[in-house]
KEPATI-48709 format. One record per atom (N, C-alpha, C): residue in one letter; x, y, z. Coordinates in steps of 0.1 Angstrom, whole numbers, padded with zeros to 4 digits, always signed. Last residue first. Layout:
<kelos>
AXYZ/...
</kelos>
This chain:
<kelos>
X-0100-0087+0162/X-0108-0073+0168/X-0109-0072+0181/X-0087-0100+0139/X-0089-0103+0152/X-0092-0093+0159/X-0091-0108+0107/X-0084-0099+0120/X-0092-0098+0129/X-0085-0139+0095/X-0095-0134+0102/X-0086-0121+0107/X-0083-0161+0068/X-0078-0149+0071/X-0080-0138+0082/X-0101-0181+0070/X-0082-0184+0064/X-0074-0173+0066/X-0121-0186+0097/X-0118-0177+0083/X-0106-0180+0080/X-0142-0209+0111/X-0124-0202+0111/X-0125-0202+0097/X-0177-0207+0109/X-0166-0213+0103/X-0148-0209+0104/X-0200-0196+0100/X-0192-0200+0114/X-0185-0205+0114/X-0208-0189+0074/X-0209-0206+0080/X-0209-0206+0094/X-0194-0164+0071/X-0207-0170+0074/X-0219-0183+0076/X-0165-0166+0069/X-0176-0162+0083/X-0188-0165+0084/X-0167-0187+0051/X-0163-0192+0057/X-0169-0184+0072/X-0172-0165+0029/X-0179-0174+0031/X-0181-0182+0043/X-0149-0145+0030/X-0165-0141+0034/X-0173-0154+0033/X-0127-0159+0028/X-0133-0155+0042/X-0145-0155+0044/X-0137-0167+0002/X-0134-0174+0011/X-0134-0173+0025/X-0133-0139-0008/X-0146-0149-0010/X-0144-0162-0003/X-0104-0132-0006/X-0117-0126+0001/X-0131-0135+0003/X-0094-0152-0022/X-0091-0153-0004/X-0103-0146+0000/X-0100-0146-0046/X-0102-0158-0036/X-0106-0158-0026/X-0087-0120-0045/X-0103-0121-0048/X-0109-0135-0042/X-0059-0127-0042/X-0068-0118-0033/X-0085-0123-0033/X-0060-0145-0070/X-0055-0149-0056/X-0061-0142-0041/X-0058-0123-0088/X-0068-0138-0087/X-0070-0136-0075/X-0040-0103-0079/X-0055-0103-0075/X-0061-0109-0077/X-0019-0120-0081/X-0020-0120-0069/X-0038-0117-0071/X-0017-0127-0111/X-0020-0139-0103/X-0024-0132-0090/X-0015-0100-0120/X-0028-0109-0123/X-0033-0119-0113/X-0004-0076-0098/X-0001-0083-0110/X-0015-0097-0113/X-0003-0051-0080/X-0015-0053-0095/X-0006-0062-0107/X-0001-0039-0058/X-0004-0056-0060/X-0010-0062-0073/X+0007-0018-0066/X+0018-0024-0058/X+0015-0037-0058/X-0007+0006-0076/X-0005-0006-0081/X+0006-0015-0078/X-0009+0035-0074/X-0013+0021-0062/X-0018+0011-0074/X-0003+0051-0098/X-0017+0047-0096/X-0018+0034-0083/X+0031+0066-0093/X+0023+0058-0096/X+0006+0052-0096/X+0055+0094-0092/X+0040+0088-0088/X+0032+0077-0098/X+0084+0103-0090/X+0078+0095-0092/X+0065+0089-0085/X+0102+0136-0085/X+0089+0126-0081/X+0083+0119-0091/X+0120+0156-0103/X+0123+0147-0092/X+0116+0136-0085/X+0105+0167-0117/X+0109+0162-0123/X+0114+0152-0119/X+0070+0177-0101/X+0084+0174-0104/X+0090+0166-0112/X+0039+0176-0110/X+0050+0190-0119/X+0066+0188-0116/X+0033+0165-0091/X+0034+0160-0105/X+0039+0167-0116/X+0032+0179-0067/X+0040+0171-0072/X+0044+0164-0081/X+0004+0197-0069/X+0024+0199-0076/X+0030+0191-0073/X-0016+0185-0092/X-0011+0185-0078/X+0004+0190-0083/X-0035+0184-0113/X-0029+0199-0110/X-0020+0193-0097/X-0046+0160-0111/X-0037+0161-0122/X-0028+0174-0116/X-0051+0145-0076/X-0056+0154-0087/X-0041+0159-0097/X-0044+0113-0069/X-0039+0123-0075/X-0046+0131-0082/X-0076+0093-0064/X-0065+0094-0073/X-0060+0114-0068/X-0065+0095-0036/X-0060+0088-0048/X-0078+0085-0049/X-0050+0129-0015/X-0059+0115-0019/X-0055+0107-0031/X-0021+0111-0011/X-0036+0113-0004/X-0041+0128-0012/X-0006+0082-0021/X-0007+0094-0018/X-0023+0097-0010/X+0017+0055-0036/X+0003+0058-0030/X+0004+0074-0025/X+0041+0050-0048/X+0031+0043-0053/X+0016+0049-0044/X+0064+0074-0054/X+0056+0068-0044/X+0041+0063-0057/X+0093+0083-0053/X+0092+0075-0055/X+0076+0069-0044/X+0119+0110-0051/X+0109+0105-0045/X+0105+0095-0050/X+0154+0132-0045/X+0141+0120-0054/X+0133+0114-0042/X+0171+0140-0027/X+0170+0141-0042/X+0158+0141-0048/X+0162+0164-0003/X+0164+0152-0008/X+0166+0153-0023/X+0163+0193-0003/X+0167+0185+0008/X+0166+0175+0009/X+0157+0207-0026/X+0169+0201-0030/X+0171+0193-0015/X+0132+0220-0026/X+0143+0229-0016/X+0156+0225-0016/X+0117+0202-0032/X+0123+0216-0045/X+0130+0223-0042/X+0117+0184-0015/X+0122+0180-0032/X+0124+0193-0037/X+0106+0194+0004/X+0120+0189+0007/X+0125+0184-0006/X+0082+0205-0002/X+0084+0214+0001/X+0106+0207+0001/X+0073+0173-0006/X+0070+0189-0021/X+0080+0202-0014/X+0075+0169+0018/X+0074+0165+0010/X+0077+0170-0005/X+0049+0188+0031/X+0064+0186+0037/X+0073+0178+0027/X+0028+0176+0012/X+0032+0196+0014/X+0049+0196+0022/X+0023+0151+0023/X+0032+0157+0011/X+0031+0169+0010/X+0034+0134+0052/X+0027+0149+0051/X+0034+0156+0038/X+0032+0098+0051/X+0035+0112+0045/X+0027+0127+0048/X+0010+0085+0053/X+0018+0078+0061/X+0029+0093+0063/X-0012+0090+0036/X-0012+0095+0049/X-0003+0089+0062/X-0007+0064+0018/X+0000+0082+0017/X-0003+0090+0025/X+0009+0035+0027/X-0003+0042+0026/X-0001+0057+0024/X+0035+0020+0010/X+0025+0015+0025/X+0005+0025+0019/X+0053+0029+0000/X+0047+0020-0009/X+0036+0012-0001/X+0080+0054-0012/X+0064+0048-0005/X+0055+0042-0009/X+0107+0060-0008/X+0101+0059-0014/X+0090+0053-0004/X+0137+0087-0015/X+0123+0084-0002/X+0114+0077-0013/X+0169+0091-0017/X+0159+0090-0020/X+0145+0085-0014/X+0192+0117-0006/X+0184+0101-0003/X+0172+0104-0011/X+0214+0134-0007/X+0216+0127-0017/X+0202+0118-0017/X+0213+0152+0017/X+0206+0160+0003/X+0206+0148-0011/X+0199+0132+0037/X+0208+0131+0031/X+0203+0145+0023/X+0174+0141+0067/X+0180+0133+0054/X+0188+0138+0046/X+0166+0160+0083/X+0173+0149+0085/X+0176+0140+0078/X+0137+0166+0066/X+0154+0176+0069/X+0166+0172+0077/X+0126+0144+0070/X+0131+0148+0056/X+0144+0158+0055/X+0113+0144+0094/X+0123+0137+0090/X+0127+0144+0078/X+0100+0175+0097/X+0116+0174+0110/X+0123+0159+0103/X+0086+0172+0076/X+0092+0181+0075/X+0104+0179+0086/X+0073+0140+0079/X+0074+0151+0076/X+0087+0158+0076/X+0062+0111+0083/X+0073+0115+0071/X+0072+0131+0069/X+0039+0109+0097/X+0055+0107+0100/X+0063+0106+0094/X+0013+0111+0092/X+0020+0117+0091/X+0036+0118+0099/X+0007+0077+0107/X+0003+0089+0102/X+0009+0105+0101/X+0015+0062+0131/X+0025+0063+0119/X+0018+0075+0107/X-0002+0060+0152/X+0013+0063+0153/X+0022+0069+0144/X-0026+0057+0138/X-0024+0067+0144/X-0011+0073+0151/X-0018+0037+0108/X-0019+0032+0125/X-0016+0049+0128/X-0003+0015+0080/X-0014+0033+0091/X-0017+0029+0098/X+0022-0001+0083/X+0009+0001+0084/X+0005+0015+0087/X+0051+0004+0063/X+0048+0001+0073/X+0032+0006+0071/X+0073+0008+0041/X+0063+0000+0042/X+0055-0006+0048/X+0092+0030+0026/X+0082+0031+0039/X+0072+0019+0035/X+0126+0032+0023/X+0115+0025+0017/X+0103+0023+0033/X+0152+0052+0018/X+0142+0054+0023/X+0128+0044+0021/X+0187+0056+0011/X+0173+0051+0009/X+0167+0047+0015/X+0207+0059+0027/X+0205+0069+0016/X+0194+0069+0007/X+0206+0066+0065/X+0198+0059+0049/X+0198+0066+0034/X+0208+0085+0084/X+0216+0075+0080/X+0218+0068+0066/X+0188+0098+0089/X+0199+0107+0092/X+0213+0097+0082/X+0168+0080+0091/X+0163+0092+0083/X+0176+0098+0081/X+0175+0067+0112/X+0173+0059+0100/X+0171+0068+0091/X+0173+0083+0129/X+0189+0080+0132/X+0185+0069+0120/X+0145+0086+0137/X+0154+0102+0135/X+0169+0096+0127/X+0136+0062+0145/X+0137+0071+0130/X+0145+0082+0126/X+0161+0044+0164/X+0150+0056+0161/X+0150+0058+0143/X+0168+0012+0149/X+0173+0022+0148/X+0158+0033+0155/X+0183-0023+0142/X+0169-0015+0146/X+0175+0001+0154/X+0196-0031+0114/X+0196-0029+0131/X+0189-0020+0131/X+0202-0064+0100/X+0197-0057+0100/X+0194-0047+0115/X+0209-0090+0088/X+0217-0082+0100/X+0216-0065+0100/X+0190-0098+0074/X+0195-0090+0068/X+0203-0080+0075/X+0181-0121+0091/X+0185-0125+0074/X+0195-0111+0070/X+0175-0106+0111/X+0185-0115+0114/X+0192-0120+0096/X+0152-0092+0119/X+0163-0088+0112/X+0173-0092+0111/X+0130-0108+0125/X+0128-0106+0111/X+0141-0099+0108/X+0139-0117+0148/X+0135-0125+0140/X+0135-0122+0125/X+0139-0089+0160/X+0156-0096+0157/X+0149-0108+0149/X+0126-0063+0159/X+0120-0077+0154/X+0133-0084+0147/X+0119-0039+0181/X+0129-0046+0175/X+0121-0059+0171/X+0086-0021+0176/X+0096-0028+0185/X+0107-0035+0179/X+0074-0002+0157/X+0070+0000+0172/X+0077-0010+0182/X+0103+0008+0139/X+0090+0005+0139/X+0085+0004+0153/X+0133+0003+0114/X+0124+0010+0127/X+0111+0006+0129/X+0167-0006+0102/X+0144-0008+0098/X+0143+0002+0120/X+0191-0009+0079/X+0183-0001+0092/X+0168-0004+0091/X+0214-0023+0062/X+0202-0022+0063/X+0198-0016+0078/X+0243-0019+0046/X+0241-0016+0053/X+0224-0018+0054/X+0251-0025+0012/X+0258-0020+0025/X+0254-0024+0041/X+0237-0039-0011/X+0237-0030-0004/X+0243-0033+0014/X+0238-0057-0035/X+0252-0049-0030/X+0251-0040-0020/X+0216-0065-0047/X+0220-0055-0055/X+0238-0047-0047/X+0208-0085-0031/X+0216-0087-0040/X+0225-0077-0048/X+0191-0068-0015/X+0205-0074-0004/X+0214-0078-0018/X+0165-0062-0023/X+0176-0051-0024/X+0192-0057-0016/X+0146-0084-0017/X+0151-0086-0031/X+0163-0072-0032/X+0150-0084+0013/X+0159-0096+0008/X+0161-0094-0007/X+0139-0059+0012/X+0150-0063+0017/X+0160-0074+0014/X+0112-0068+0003/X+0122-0058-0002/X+0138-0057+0003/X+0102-0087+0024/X+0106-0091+0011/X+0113-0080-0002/X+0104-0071+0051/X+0114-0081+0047/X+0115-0085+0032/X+0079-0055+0040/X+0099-0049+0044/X+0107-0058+0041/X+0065-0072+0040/X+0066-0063+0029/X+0078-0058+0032/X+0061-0084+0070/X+0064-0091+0057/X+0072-0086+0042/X+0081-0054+0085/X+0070-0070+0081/X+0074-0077+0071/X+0092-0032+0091/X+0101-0042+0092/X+0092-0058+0091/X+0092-0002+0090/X+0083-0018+0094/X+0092-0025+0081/X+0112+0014+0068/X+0105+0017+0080/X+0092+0010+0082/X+0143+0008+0066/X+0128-0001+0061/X+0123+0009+0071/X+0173+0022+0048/X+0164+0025+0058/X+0147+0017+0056/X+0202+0008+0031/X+0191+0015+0029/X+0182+0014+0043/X+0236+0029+0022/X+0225+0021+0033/X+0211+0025+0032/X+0255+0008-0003/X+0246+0019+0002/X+0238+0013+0015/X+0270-0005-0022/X+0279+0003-0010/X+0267+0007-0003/X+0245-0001-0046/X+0258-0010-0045/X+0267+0001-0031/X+0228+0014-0057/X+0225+0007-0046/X+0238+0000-0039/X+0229+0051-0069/X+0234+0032-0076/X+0229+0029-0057/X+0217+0076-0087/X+0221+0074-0073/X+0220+0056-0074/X+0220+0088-0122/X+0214+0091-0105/X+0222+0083-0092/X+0225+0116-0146/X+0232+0107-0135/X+0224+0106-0121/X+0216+0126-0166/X+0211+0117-0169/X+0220+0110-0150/X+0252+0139-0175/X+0237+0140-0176/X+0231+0124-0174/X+0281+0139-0173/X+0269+0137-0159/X+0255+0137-0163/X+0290+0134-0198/X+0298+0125-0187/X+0285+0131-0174/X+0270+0122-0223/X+0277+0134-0219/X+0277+0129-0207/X+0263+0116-0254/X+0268+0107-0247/X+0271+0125-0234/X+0233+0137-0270/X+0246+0133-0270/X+0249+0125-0260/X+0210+0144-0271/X+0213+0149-0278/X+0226+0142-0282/X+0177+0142-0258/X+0191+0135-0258/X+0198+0135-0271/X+0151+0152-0260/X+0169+0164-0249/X+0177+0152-0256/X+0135+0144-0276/X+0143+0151-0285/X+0156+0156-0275/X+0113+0138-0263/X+0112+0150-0263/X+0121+0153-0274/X+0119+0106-0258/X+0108+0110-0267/X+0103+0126-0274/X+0139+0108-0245/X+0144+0104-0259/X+0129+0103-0266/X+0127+0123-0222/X+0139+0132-0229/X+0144+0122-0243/X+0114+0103-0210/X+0109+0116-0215/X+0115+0126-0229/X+0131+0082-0202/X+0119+0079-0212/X+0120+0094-0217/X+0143+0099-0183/X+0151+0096-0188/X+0143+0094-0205/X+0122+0104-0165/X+0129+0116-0169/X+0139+0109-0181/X+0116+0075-0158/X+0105+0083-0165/X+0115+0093-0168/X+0146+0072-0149/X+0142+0064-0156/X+0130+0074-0163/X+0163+0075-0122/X+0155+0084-0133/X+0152+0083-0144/X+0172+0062-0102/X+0177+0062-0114/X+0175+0068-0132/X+0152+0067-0085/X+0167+0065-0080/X+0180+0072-0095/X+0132+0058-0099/X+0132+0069-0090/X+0150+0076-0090/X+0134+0027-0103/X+0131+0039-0116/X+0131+0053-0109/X+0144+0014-0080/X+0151+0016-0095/X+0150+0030-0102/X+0119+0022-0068/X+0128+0025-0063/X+0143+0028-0075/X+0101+0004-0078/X+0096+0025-0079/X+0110+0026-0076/X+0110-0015-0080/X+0110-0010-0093/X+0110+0001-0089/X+0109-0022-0053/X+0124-0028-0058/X+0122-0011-0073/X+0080-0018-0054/X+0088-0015-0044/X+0100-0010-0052/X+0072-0042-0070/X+0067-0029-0072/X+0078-0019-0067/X+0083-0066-0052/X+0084-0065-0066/X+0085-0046-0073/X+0063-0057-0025/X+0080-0059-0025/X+0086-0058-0041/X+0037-0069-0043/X+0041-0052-0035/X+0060-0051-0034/X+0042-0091-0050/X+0041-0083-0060/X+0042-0070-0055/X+0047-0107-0024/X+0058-0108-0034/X+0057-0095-0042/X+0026-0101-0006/X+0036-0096-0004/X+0047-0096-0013/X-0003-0106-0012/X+0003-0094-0023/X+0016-0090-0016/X-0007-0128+0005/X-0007-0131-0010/X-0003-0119-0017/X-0005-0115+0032/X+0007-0122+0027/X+0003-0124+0012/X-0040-0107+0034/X-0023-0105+0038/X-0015-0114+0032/X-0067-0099+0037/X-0055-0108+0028/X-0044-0102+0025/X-0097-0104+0059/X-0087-0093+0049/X-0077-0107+0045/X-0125-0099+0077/X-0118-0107+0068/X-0109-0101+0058/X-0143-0096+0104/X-0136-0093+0094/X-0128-0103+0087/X-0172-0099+0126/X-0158-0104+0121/X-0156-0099+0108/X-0199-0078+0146/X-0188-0082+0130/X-0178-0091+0126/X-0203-0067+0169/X-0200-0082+0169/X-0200-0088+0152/X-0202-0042+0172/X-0219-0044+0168/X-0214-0065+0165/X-0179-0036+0183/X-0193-0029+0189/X-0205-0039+0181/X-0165-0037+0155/X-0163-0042+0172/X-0174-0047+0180/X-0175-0017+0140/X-0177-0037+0137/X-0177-0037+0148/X-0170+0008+0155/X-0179+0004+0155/X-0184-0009+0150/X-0138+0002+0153/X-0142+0004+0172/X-0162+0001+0168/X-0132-0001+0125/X-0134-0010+0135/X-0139-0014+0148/X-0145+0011+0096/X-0142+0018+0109/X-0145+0006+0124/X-0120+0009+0071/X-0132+0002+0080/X-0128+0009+0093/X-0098+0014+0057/X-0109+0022+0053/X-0122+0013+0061/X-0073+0002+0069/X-0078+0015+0074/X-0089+0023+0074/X-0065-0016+0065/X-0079-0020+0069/X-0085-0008+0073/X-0043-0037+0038/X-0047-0025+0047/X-0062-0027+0053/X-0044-0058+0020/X-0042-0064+0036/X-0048-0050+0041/X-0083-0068+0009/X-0069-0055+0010/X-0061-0063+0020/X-0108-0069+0002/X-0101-0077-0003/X-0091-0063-0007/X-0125-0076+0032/X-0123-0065+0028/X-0111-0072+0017/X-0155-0087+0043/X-0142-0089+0039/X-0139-0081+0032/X-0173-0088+0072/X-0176-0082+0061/X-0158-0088+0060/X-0205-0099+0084/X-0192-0104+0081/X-0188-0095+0072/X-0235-0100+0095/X-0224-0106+0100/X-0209-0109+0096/X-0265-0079+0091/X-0249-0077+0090/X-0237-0088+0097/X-0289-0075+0107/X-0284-0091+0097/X-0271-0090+0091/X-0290-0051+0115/X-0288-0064+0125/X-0282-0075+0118/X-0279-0030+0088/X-0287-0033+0101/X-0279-0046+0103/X-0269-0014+0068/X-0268-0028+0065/X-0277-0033+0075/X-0276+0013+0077/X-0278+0011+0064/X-0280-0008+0062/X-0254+0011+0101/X-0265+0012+0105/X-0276+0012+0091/X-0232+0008+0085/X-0230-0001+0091/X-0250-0005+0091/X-0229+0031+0071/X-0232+0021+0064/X-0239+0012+0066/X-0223+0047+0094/X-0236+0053+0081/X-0239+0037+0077/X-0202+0041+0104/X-0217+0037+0111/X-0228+0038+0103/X-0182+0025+0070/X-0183+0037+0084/X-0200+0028+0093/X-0165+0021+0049/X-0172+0014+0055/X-0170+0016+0074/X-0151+0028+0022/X-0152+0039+0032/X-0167+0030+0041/X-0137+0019-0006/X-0146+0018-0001/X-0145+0022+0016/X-0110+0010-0010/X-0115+0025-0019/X-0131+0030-0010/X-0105-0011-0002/X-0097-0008+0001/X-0107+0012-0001/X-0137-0034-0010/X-0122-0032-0016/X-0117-0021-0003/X-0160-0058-0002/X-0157-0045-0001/X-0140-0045-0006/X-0186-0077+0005/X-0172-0082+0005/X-0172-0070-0002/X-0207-0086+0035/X-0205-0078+0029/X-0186-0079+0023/X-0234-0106+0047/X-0222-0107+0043/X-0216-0094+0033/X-0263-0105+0050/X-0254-0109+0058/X-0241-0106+0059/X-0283-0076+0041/X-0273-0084+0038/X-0267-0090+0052/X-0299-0052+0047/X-0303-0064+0051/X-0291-0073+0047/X-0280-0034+0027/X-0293-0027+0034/X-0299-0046+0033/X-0262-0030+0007/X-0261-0039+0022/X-0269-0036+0030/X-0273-0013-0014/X-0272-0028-0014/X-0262-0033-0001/X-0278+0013+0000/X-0287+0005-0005/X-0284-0007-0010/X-0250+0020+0002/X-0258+0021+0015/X-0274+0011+0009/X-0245+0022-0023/X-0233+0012-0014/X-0246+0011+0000/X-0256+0040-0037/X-0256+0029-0040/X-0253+0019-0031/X-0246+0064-0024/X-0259+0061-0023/X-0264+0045-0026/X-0219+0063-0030/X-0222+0058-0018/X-0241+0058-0013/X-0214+0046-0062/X-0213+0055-0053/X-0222+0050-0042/X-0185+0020-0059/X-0199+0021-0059/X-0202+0034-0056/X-0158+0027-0081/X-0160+0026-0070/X-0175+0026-0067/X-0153+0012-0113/X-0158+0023-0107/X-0160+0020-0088/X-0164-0013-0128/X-0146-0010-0127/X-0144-0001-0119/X-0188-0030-0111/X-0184-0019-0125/X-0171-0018-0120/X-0217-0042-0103/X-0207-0043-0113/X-0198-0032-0125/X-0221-0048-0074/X-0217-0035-0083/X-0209-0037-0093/X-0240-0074-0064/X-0229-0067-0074/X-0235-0059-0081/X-0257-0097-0052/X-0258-0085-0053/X-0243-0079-0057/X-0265-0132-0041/X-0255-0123-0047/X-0259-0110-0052/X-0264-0159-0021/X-0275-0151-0032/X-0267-0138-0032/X-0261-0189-0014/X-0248-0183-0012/X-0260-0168-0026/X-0262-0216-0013/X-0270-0208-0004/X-0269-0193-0003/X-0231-0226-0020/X-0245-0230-0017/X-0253-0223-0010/X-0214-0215-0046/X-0212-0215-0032/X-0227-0213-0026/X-0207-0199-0067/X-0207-0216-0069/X-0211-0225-0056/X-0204-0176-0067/X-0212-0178-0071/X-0221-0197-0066/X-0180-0174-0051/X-0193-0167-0042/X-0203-0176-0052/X-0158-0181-0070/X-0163-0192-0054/X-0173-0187-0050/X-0164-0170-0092/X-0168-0181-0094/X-0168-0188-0077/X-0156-0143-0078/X-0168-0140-0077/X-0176-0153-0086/X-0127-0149-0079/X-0132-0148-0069/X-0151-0149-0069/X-0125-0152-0105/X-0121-0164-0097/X-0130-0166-0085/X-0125-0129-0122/X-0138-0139-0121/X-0139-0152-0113/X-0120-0100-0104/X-0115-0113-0112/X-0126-0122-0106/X-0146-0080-0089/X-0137-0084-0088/X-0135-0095-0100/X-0169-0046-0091/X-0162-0061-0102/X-0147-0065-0100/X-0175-0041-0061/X-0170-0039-0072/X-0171-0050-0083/X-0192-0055-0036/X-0189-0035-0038/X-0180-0033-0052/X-0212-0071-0033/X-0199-0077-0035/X-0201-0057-0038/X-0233-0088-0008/X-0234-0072-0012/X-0218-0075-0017/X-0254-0117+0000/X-0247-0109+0000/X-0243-0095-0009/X-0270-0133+0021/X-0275-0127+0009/X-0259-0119+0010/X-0277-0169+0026/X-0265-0160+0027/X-0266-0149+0017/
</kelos>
């Protein structure tokens, strides 16, 4: 079983590849994304290929890895960065991991949201700059959860566990949207399934935690956002072509939302010069939604477990189903 690992994963995961019989190993070992000359030459004959999120796993590659290609795992739940219609085609199984980063994403979530909402970095800023000068009845004033309606857009795992941790805080009202009513999932949080237009129009908060999918790509634009509150805040914690940020940039300075709040963008990393990063009003973070210890143990497992498991022939613990 020769395999191609595309990064330096926690040592958990890359103790099950190692420890794992039959099991011959090639690693990019570095904190760095592989470059792609590199990535095309170490899955060149490999059976098994275990890959991150960052990694762009196209025909180039595919046809680079050849025939003896049978499995690749991707240690993400996202899957966008695989081009699937060609796995499909060439009889690949996949392997991804879901549900273990749904606590620490939802966690993330709750925070971008707090510290957005509540202006927290602008807040840090100003007792490091010297603005806080005095107690003063509106400065510093943002937008509370208590009475409020907040908007899920996907309504999954990651929605629901934001949902259940923003239900304590006092909130009012919950709305989720998506490609069908999910009364199972909206029942904890009598929660009502809404168009977007009428969750955008409604919501004084905005949490997008839904998949990329050709449906949902660029759907946070310019017709929702000017359908929002001048008070709502928008945050994002799915994928950043989920957003059209020029629409976006254009609804924060025009004052047609308050605040933003996003853990992901396009591209990432964030060039420094982007103007979003020039607001005062936008919160941007490095996609670290699942970046607490235990989950990416946990991830890196599961990956190496798929990936082992497809290559046995074996039911994967994680399989997407193509």
């Amino acid at each position: 079983m020769a395999v191609f690992v595309t990064r330096r994963i926690p040592a958990e995961g890359m103790r099950v590849l190692s420890e794992a019989a039959g099991c011959r190993l090639q690693q990019w070992d570095s904190e760095e994304p592989v470059p792609r000359r590199e990535l095309l030459a170490g899955v060149a004959g490999k059976q098994g290929l275990l890959c991150l999120l960052s990694d762009r796993i196209d025909a180039e590659v595919l046809d680079a890895a050849g025939p003896s290609l049978k499995v690749i795992s991707t240690m993400s739940v996202g899957f966008d960065h695989l081009a699937l219609d060609e796995i499909k085609k060439r009889g690949i199984r996949v392997g991804y991991t879901p549900d273990v980063l749904t606590d620490a994403t939802a966690e993330l979530s709750v925070a971008l949201l707090l510290a957005t909402c509540r202006r927290l970095p602008e807040a840090v800023s100003e007792v490091k700059t010297g603005g806080w000068t005095t107690w003063k009845p509106l400065w510093m004033c943002g937008y509370g959860l208590s009475g409020s309606t907040v908007g899920i857009i996907g309504l999954g795992r990651i929605g629901q566990a934001v949902a259940r941790r923003l239900k304590p805080f006092g909130v009012k009202n919950f709305l989720y949207t998506g490609s069908r009513p999910r009364p199972e999932n909206a029942a904890e949080f009598q929660a009502e399934f809404v168009p977007l237009t009428k969750l955008a129009q409604e919501s004084d908060f905005v949490v997008v935690t839904c998949a990329l999918t050709p449906d949902t790509q660029g759907m946070c634009n310019k017709d929702f956002f000017s359908r929002m509150k001048k008070t709502s805040v928008f945050i994002n914690t799915s994928r950043g072509a989920v957003v059209n940020q020029e629409d976006l940039y254009d609804a924060l300075v025009g004052g047609q939302i308050a605040a933003a709040g996003l853990d992901v963008t396009t591209p990432e990393p964030l060039p420094t010069d982007h103007p979003l990063l020039k607001l005062r009003n936008c919160v941007i973070l490095p996609h670290i939604g699942s970046a607490t210890y235990a989950t990416r143990s946990t991830m890196a497992v599961l990956a190496a477990d798929n990936l082992l498991a497809g290559l046995r022939g074996e039911p994967m613990p994680h399989e997407l189903l193509l």
